[in-house]
N, C-alpha and C positions, 0 to 999 in steps of 0.2 A: 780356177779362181779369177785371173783377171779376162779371163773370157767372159765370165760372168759379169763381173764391175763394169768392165767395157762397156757393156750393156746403157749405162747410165751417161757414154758420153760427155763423162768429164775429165780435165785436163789427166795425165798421168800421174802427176806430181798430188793432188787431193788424191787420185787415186790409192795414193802407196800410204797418205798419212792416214786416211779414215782405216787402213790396215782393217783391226778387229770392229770397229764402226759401221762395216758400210758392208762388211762380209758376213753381216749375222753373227758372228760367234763368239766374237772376244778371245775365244780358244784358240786361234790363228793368230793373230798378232800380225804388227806391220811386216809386208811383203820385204822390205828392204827401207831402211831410213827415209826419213823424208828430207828433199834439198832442201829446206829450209823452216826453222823450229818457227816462221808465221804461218807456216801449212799446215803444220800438226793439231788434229783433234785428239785430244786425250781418250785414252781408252781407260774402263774402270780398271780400277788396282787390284793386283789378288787375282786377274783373269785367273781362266782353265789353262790347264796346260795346255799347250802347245801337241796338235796332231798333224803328224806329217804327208800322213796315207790318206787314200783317196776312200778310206772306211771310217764309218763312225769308231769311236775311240772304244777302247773296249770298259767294262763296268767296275768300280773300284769294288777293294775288298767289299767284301758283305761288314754288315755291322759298323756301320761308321757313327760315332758319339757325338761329333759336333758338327758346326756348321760349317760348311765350304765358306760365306760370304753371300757366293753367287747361288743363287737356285734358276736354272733353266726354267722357262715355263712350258708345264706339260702342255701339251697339244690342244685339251682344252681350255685351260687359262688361255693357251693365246688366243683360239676361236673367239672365246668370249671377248677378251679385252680386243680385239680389231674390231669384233664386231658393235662395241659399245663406242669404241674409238671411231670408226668411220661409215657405220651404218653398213658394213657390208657381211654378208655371211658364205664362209669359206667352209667347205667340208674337211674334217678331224682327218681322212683317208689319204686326205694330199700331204700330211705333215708326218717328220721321220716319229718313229713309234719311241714309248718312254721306256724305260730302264726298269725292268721290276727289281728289289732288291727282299727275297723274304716275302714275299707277297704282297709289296709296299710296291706305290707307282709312285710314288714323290718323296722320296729319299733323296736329298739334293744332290750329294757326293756323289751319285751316282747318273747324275744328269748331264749330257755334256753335248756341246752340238760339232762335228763332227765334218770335215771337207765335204765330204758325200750329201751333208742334208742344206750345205748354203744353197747349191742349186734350187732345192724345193723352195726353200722359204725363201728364197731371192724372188721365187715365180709368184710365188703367192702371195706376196708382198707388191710385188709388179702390177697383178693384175686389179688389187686391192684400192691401190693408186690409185690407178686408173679412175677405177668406178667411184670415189670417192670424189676427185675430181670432175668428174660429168655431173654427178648430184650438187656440185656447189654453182652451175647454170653459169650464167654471166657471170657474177663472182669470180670463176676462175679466172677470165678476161680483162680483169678490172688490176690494175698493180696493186692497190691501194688494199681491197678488199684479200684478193688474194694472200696477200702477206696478214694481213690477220687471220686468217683462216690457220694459216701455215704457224704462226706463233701458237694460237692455241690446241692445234695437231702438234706440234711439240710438247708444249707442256703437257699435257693428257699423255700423249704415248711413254716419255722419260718419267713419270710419276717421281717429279721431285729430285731426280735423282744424279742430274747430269748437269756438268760445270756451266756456268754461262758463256763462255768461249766455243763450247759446242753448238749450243744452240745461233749463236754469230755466226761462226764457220759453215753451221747449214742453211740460216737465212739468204746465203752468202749464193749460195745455187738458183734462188729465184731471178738471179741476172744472169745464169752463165746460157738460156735462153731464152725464146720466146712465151710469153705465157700462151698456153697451160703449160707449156711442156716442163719448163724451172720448175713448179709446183708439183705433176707428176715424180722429177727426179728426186725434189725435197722428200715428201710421203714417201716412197719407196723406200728412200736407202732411212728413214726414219722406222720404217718400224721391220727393216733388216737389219738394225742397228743391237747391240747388245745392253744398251740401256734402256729397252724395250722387250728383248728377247730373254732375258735375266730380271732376277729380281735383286736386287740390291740388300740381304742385309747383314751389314760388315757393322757396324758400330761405333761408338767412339773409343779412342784409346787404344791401348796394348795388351788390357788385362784379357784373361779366358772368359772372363763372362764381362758384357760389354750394353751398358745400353745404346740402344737404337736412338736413330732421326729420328725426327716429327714424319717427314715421308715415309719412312721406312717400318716404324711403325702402323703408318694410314695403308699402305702398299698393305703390309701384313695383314691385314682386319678385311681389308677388301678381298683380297684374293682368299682368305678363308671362307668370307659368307658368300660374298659375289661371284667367284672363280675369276674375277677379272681387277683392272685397277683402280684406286680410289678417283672418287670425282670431288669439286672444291669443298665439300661442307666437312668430309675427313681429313684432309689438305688442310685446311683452317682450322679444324678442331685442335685444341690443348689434351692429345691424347694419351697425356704422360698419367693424366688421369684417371685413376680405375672407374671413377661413378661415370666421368665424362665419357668413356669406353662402353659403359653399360648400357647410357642415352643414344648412343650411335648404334650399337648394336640392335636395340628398340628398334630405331630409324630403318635399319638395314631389313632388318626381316619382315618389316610391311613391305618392303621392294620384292616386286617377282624374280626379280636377278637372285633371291636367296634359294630359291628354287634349285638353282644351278649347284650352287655351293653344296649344300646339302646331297643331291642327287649322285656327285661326281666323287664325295665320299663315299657313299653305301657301293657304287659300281665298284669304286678300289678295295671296299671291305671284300666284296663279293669276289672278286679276282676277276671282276668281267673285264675281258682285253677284245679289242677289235676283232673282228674276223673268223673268229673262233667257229660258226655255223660254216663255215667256206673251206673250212679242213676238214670236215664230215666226207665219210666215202660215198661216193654218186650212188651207190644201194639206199643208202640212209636217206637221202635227201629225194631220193626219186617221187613224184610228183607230189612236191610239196610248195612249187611253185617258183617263181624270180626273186619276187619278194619278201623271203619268208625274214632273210637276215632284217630288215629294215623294220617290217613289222613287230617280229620278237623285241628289238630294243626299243622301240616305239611302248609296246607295250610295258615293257620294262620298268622304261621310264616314268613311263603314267604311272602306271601301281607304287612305284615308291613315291612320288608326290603326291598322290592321293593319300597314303596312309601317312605320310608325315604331317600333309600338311590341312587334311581334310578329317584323318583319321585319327589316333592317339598320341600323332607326335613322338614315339620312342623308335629309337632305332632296335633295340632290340624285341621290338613286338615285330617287328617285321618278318621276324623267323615265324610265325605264327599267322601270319596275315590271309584271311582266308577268302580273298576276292581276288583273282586279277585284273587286271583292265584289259580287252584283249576286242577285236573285231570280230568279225561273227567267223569267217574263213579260220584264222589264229585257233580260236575256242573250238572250233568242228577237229582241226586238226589233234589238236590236244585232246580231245574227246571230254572236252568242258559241260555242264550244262548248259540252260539256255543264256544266250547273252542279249542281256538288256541295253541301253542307253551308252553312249561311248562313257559317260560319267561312270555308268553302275558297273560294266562291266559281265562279268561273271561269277559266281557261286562256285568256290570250289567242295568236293566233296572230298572230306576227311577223309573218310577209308583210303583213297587212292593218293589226294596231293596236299601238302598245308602249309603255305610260308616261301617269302623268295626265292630261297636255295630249291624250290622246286620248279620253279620256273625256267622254261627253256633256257632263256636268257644267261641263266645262272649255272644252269646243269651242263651245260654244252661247253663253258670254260673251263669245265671240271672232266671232262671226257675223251676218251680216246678217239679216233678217225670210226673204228669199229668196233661192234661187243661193248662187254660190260666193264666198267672202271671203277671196281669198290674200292680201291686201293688209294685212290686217285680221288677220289669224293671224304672220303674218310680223313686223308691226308690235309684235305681242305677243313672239313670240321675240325679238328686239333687247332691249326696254325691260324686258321682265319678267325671262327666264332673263338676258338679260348685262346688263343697266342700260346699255343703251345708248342714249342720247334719240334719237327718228326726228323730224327738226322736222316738219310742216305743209307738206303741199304747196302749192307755188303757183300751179296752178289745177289741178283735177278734173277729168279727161278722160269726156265721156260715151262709157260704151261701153257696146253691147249686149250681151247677156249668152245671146239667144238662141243656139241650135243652129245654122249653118249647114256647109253641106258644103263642105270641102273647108279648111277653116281653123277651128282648134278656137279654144278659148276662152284658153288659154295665148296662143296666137301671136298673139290679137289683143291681151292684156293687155299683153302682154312689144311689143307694137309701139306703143303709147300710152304707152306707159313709155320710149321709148324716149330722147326727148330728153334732151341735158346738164343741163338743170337738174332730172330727175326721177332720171335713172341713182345722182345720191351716195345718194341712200337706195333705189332700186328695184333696187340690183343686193347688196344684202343683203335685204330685204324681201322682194321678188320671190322668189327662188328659196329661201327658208325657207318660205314661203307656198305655193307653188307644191306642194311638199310632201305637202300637206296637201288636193289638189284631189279626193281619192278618197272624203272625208266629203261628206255633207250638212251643212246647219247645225243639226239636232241630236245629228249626233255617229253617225249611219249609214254603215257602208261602202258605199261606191257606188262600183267599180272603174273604169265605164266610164259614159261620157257617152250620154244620150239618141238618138244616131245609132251605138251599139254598140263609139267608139273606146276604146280604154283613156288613162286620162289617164298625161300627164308628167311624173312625180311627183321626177323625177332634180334636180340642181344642186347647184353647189358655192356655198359662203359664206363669206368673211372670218371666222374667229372667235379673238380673240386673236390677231395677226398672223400668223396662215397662211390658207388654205382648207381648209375641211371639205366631201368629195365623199358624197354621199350618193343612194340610188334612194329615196325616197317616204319617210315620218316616223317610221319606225320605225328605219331607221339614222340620220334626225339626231337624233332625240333620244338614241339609245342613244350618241352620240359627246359629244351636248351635257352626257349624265350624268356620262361621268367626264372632263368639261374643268373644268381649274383655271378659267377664265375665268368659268362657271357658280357653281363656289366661289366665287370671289372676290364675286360678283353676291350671293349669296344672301347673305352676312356683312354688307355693304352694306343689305341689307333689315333684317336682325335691327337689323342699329344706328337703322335710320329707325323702325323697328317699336316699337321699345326704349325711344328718346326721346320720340317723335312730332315727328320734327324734320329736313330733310335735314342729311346733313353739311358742316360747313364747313371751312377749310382748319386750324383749329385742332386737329378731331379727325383728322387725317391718320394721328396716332403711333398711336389708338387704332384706326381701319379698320387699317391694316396689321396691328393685333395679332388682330384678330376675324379677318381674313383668312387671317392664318397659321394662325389655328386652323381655319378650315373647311379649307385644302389641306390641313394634314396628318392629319385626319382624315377624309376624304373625305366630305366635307359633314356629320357627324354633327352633330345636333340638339343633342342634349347636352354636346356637346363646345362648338357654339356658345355655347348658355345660359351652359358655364359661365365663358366668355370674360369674356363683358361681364358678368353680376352679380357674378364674382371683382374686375372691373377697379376702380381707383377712382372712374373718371367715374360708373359704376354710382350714386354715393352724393352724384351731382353736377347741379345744372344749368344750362344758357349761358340767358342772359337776355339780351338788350338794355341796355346799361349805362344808370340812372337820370340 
């Protein structure tokens, strides 16, 4: 820890007061008192606990109902917001990984920054500086200019949110050297700071439900559509206002930064996590190239902004979506048709693939290192598309997975699975999964098993009180697209997504209203957004009573 500060070359005494300030975390706390209360920067109230090990902290229970306060920002929030902050762009792979809770990446209570990850985001914060600083030319050189620069890199990074003593106390560093180098240490420990690395919303008062700042609300709106933090016209807006919320939100989605916001939901719906192509066994992956991970999420990414935002606008057509965007190498390997224009992409054909979930991108965080993962894809349709919880089996059947004749690999799953106590989740799971036996685990058609049979891709499934009959995954998903029960599901995310909080029995009035808004607009995006930021709780948040 103070290895690290060290780094910044300032006295020891600011060293020990910016404590949780200057270490990233706030969940650290001052290293030991400071000699004197005109040293002290305040650290926000309510911090994370306190982690003493040199490991991220570990992840609170599952299911937490209200809000922490603090919400860590996930990895892309921060991307974004440095990079709208200081023109610089830093790769998501250099920062510590988010917390899933439930298949949920921004559950706040479960977000916590950890001794092991200040080092990171010390460096990347560091080097961030830096370049920030060489982009501002003469300017850095200049006392005069420089300290404006440095005020308004304050205000932008603390969105609102930090005492004015702080912001003194760090202006306070542009003398303690020569410029650039005061200006470098200011940005640095600014956006290593936790009134940067957190988001702020604690509320006023003592009650369990608590409205928000004018900041903290703008924070909130911004890092929904934008992934990142508000700039002055949110800042200055009266956004206690529902219409005045509505007009902003307007404003927001002509910005391409909504892009981002939108994008970075449908990946957490999807459960797509970093890395996932790079746990495939070296068989699987064998000449498939250097860059196939980069490409896949490239591709990824195209294909949901295209259908959102070029195409019907619904998040739940996306199950359905029958074009990828994908490079001509991508589509060969996939064994795509012909790929047109980087716009047009490619033409999927039905028979074989239909909709995100079939997408490498998608199929490969759903997939084991090797073989086939019905269990495991099935598992995902439940909890992901309908929010349905699949508990934890109670014991794990070894089954082989090799080829033999005369009994495929279905009838051996389906006959392991067969007992009462496996059937309440394997007889939804199982034949969702089952589905999906014709991929490999990077996301390849492979129609027929190793001994030339065709797999059994047919089954029906419970969904929303009936069964849905379907041959292989291209008519379940095309059935799961326009099921209200999928609606319903995905309205349910925006509000976890929204809060960072599961819902409790108190927001019951407001799921129904988010609900109603995804049926009868058949899942559209925008029509969600404008639910919940119109809504009051929007302007609200549940706390744990003091």
């Amino acid at each position: 820890m103070l290895r690290t500060l060290n780094r910044l070359a300032l006295p020891r005494n600011l060293l020990l007061s910016l404590g949780g300030l200057a270490t990233s975390s706030g969940c650290v706390g001052p290293l030991e008192p400071p000699s004197s209360p005109a040293q002290s920067v305040p650290a926000p109230p309510s911090s994370p606990p306190v982690d003493g090990s040199d490991t991220s902290p570990p992840a609170v229970p599952v299911g937490p109902r209200a809000s922490s306060g603090l919400r860590a920002l996930h990895p892309r929030e921060y991307v974004h917001a440095l990079e709208d902050l200081m023109g610089v762009t830093v790769s998501e792979d250099d920062l510590p990984e988010p917390t899933f809770v439930e298949g949920h990446g921004r559950i706040g209570a479960a977000q916590a920054i950890g001794l092991s990850d200040v080092e990171a985001l010390y460096e990347v914060g560091r080097v961030a500086a830096e370049a920030w600083v060489t982009g501002l030319g003469d300017c850095a050189l200049d006392p005069a200019c420089g300290r404006n620069a440095a005020v308004e890199l304050l205000d932008e990074a603390f969105r609102g949110g930090a005492p004015s003593e702080v912001h003194t106390r760090l202006l306070e560093l542009l003398e303690s050297a020569e410029a650039p180098e005061g200006l470098k240490t200011l940005a640095t420990v600014a956006v290593s700071s936790p009134y940067f690395l957190y988001r702020q919303e604690r509320g006023r008062g003592e009650a369990a439900v608590r409205d928000l700042t004018a900041p903290e609300i703008a924070a909130r709106m911004a890092f929904l559509v934008w992934e990142s933090g508000p700039d002055d016209t949110l800042l200055q807006s009266d956004l206690t206002d529902s219409e005045a919320r509505g007009r902003q939100l307007d404003r927001m989605l002509q910005d391409p930064r909504a892009r981002r916001g939108l994008r970075s939901f449908v990946l957490d719906w999807m459960g797509v996590e970093r890395g996932a192509l790079r746990t495939k066994d070296p068989s699987i992956l064998e000449n498939t190239g250097p860059e196939l991970e980069a490409r896949v999420a490239q591709s990824l990414t195209q294909t949901i902004d295209r259908e959102l935002h070029e195409g019907s606008g619904s998040l739940t057509e996306l199950l359905a979506v029958d074009r990828f965007v994908v490079d001509e190498e991508l589509g060969e390997l996939l064994g795509l048709g012909p790929v047109g224009s980087e716009a047009e992409g490619a033409t999927l054909r039905p028979e074989e693939r239909l909709g995100i979930v079939t997408h490498p991108g998608v199929l490969s965080a759903h997939t084991k290192e090797l073989g086939a993962s019905p269990f495991n894809i099935g598992e995902f349709v439940y909890e992901h598309l309908l929010c349905e919880p699949i508990s934890a089996p109670p014991v794990v059947p070894e089954i082989d997975e090799g080829e033999v004749a005369g009994e495929t690999l279905r009838e051996r799953l389906e006959a392991a699975t067969a007992a009462p106590a496996c059937l309440a989740c394997h007889d939804r799971i199982g034949p969702a999964g089952f589905a999906f036996l014709a991929f490999d685990p990077i996301g390849r058609w492979r129609p027929r098993d190793g001994l030339g049979r065709s797999f059994d891709t047919s089954g029906v499934v419970p969904v929303g009180g009936r069964n849905l009959a379907f041959n292989g995954a291209s008519e379940l998903l095309a059935q799961l697209a326009r099921h209200e029960a999928v609606e319903r599901c995905v309205a349910r995310r925006v509000f976890r997504w929204t809060f960072g909080r599961f819902e409790s029995p108190d927001d019951q009035a407001l799921i129904q209203r988010l609900e109603a808004a995804a049926v009868s607009s058949g899942g559209s995006a925008e029509a969600l957004l404008r639910a919940v930021v119109e809504d009051v709780a929007f302007t609200q948040v549940r706390r744990e009573a003091s």
